[in-house]
C-alpha positions in Angstrom: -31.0 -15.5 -21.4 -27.8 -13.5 -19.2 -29.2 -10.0 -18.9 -27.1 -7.1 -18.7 -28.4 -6.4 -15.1 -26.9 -10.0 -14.7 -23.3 -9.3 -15.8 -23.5 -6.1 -13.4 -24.5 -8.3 -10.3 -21.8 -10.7 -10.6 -19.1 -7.9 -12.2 -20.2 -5.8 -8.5 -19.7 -9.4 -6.1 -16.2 -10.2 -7.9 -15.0 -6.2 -7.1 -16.8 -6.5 -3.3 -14.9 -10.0 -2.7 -11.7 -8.9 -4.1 -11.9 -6.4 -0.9 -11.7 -9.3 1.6 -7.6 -9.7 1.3 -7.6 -6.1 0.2 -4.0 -5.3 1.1 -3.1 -8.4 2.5 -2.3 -10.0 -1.2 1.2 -8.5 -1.4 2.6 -8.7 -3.7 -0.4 -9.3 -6.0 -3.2 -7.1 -6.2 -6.5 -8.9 -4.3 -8.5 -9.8 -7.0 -12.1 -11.8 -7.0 -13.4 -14.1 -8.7 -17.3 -15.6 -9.8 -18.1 -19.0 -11.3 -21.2 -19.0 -13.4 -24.0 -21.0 -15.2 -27.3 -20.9 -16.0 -27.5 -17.6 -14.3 -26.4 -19.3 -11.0 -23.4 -18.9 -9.1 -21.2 -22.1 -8.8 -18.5 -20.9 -6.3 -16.5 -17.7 -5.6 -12.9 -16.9 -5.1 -10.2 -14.4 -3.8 -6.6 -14.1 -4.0 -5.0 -15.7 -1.0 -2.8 -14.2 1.8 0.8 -13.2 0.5 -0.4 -13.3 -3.1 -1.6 -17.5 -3.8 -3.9 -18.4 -4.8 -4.7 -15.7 -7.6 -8.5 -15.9 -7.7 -9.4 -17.5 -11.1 -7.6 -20.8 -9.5 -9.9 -20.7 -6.7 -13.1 -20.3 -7.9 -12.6 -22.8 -10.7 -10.9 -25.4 -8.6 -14.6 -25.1 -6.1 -16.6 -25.5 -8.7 -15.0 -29.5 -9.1 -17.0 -30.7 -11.9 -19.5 -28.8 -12.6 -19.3 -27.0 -15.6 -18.6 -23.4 -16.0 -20.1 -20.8 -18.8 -19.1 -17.2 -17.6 -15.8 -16.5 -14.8 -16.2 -12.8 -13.3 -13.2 -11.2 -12.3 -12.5 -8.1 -10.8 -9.0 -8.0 -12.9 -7.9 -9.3 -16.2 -6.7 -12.7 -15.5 -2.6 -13.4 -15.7 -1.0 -14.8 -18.9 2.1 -16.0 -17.1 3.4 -18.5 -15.1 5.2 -17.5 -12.1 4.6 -18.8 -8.6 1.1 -19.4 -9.8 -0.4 -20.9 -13.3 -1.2 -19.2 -15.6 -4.9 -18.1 -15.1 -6.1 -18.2 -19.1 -4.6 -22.0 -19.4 -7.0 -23.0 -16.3 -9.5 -20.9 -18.2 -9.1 -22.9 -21.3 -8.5 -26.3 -19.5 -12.0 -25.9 -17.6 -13.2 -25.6 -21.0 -15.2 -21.5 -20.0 -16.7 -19.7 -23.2 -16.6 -16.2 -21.5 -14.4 -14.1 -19.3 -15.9 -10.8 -18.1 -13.6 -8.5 -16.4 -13.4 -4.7 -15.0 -10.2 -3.9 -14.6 -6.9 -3.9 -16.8 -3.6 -4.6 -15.7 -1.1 -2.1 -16.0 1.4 -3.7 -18.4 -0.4 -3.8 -21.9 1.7 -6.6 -23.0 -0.1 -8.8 -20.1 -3.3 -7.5 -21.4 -2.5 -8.0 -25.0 -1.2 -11.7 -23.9 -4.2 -12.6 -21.9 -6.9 -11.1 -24.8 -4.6 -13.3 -27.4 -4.7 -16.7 -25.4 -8.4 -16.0 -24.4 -9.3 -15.6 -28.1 -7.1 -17.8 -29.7 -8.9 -20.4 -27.9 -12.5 -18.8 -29.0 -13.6 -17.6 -25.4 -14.8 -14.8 -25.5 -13.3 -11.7 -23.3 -15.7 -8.6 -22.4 -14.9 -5.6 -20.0 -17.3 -4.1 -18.0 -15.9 -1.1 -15.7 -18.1 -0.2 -12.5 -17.0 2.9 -9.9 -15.8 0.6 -7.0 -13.2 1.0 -3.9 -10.9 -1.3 -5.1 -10.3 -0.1 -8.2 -8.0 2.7 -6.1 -6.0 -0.1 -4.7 -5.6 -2.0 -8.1 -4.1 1.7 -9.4 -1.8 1.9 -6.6 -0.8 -1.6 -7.1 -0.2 -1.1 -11.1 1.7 2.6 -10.2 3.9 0.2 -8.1 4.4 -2.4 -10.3 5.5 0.1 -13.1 7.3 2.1 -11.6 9.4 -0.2 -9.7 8.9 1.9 -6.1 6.5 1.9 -3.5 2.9 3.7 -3.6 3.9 6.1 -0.6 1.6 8.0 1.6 3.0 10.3 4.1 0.9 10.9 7.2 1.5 14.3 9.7 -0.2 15.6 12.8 -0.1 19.3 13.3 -1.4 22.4 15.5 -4.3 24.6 14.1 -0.9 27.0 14.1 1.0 24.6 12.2 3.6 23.1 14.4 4.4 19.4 14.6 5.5 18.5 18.0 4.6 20.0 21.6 7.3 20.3 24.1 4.7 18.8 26.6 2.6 15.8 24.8 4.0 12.9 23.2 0.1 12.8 21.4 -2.4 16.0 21.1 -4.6 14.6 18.4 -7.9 12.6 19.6 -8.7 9.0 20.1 -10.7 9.1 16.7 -7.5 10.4 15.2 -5.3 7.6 16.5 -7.5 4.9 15.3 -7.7 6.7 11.9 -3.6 6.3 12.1 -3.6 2.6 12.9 -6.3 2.4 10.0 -3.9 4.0 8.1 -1.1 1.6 9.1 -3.3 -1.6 8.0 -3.8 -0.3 4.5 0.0 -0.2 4.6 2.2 -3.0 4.1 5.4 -1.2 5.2 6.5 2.0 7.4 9.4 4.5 7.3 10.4 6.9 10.1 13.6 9.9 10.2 16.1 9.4 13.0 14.6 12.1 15.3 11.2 10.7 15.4 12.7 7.7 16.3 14.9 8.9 18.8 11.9 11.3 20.2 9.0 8.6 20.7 10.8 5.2 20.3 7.9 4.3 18.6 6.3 0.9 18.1 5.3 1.1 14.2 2.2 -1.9 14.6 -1.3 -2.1 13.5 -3.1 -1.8 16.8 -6.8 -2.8 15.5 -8.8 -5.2 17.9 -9.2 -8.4 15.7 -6.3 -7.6 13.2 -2.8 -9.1 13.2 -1.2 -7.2 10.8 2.9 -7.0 10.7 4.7 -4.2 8.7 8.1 -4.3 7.9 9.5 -1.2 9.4 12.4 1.2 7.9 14.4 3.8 9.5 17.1 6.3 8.1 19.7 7.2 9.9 22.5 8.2 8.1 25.4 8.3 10.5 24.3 5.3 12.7 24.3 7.1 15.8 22.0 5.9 18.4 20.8 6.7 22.3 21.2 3.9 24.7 17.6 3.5 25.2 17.4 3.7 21.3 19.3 0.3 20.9 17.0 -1.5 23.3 14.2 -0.1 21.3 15.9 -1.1 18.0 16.4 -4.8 19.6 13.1 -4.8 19.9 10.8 -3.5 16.6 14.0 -4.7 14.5 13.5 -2.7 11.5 15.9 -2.3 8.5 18.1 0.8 8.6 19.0 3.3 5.7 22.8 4.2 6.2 25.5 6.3 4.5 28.0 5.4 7.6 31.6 4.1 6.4 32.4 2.9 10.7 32.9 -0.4 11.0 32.9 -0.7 14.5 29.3 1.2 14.6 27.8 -1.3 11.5 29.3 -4.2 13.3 27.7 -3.5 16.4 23.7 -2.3 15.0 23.8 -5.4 12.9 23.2 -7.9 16.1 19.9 -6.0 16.3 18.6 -5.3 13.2 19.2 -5.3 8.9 21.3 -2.7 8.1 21.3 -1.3 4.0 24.0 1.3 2.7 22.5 3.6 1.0 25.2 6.3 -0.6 24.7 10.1 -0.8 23.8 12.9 -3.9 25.7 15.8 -4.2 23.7 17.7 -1.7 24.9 15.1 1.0 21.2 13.5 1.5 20.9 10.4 1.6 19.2 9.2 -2.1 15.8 9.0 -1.4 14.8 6.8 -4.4 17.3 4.6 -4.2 15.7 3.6 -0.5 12.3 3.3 -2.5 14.0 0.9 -5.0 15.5 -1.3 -1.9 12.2 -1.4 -0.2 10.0 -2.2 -3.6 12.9 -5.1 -3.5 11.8 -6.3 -0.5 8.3 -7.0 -1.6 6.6 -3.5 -0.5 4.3 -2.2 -2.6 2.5 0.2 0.3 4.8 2.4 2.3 3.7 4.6 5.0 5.8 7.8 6.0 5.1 8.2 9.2 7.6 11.1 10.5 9.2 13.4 10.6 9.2 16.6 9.1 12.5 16.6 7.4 12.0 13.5 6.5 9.1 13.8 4.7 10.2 17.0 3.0 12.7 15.3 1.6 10.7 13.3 0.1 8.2 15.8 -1.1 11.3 17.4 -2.7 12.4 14.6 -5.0 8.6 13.8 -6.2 8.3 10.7 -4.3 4.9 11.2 -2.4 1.6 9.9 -4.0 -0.5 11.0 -1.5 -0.4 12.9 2.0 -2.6 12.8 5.1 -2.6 15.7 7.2 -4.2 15.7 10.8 -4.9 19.3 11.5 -6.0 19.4 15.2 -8.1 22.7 16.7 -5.5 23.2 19.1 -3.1 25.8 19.4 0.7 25.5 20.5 1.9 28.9 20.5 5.2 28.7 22.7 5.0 25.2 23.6 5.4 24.8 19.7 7.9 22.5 17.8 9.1 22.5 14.0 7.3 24.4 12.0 5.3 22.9 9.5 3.6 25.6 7.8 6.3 25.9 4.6 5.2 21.9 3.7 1.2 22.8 4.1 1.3 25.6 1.7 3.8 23.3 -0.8 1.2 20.0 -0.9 -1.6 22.9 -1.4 0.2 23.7 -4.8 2.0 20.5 -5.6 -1.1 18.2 -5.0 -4.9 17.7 -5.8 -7.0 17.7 -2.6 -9.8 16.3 -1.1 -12.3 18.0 1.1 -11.3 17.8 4.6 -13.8 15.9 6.7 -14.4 15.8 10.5 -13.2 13.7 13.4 -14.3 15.7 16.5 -11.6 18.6 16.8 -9.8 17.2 14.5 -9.6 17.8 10.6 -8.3 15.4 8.2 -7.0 17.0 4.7 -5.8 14.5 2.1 -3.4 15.8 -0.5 -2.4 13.1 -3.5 -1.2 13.7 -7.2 
């Protein structure tokens, strides 16, 4: 007889596979998936790159003939038929008595769909919930889905005396610190950057992880559309969509040859509208964005409640005069706007994480 120690074995493999395409299953959630009889496992699945396969389809399509008591999965499966089948009429097709889950979706009418299908069709549906990494990525995925914007994370490097730039180094955090960035980058699927910072560093926005190929799109606000030289060789190059309020046709004409350009009008405080840029990028299949720089950028979007979550690299080094922008005003705001995390330790550097 299936044990409750059982169900928590193959409940704990469906959550650890459904890490494998962790955020690489835009714009699904990665979910996984465990065939089962008799005790013994028949085949596994995960959802595929870009979303297809979902992970019900997979594991029930290896398991061929053989038949199938119990399916594991690490979400409730779908009701729906979109791009995919729907996963409770392959369910009921293979003929399965029992669907364990751990995980609901966000939207209660797909739950309440998928528990009416499952049980209309007498197989039983049980949820067992187990503390696992991927659950935060499922909660990020659902806050996206519901809200119709991005989960956003905004990521800053500053002095021990809080300033942002040095007038002498393009970088003054550690090599630790710069992998942790590119980490952070992966777990992204999409990265935004102000004007300045990309006028400043003409930086190259990729996932620079031995082994990984891993392409974000890349956003940039500029409001007036005013660009360096060497900035439009640079844009030619990373081609990233641009945030605009600009009415000059001569200047929208010219950036388009290198890049997508979206008009974007502004509030009443002449800023450009912050969560109408979310909207756009959510519409363009981002459900991770990454806010890389800089300060006024990010402020901005601290102001408008935007931010879920925000990394700050706190390095022991001090700037004194060879100090840029300030950013002691937005530390002391995410220390009463946000929850926190203990810091912890990378060499001389100190990573805080702020999220609400």
């Amino acid at each position: 007889m299936p044990t409750e120690k059982n169900n928590l074995y193959f409940v704990y493999l469906a959550n650890k596979l459904s890490l494998i395409n962790q955020f690489l299953s835009f714009p699904n959630p990665s979910v996984g998936a465990v065939s089962v009889s008799k005790n013994q496992i028949l085949s596994t699945g995960i959802t595929g790159l870009n979303g297809s396969p979902h992970a019900e389809y997979e594991s029930i399509k290896n398991t061929k003939n053989k038949k199938v008591e119990k399916l594991y999965v690490s979400l409730i499966p779908c009701a729906h038929k979109g791009k995919n089948p729907s996963c409770t009429k392959i369910i009921k097709k293979k003929k399965i008595k029992k669907v364990i889950y751990s995980f609901d979706d966000y939207d209660v009418r797909v739950i309440n769909r998928a528990k009416y299908d499952l049980k209309k069709n007498k197989i039983t549906i049980s949820k067992i919930s187990i503390n696992n990494p991927c659950f935060n990525e499922i909660k990020n995925y659902n806050y996206s889905k519901k809200n119709e914007l991005p989960y956003i994370t905004a990521k800053l490097a500053i002095s021990s005396d809080y300033f942002a730039k040095n007038k002498n180094k393009k970088y003054f955090t550690n090599k630790k610190a710069l992998k942790f960035a590119h980490l952070v980058r992966y777990k992204n699927d999409s990265i935004l950057v102000g004007k300045n910072t990309f006028e400043d560093d003409l930086p190259l926005l990729n996932c620079r992880i031995k082994g990984i190929k891993k392409k974000n799109k890349i956003f940039l606000i500029n409001q007036k559309l005013k660009f360096s030289k060497n900035a439009y060789k640079h844009l030619a190059k990373i081609k990233p969509y641009i945030f605009h309020s600009s009415r000059n046709n001569h200047l929208i004409k010219k950036i388009k040859l290198y890049c997508n350009l979206i008009y974007i009008p502004c509030g009443l405080n002449k800023n450009i509208d912050t969560k109408l840029i979310c909207k756009k990028i959510f519409k363009l299949n981002c459900r991770k964005l990454l806010i890389e720089g800089g300060l006024k950028t990010q402020e901005l979007f601290l102001k408008n409640n935007l931010l879920n979550e925000f990394l700050i690299v706190k390095s022991d080094k001090k700037f004194s005069k060879k100090g840029m922008i300030k950013a002691l005003k937005l530390f002391k705001n995410l220390k009463t706007k946000f929850k926190s995390e203990k810091p912890f330790r990378l060499d001389d550097n100190n990573i805080f994480r702020y999220f609400s």
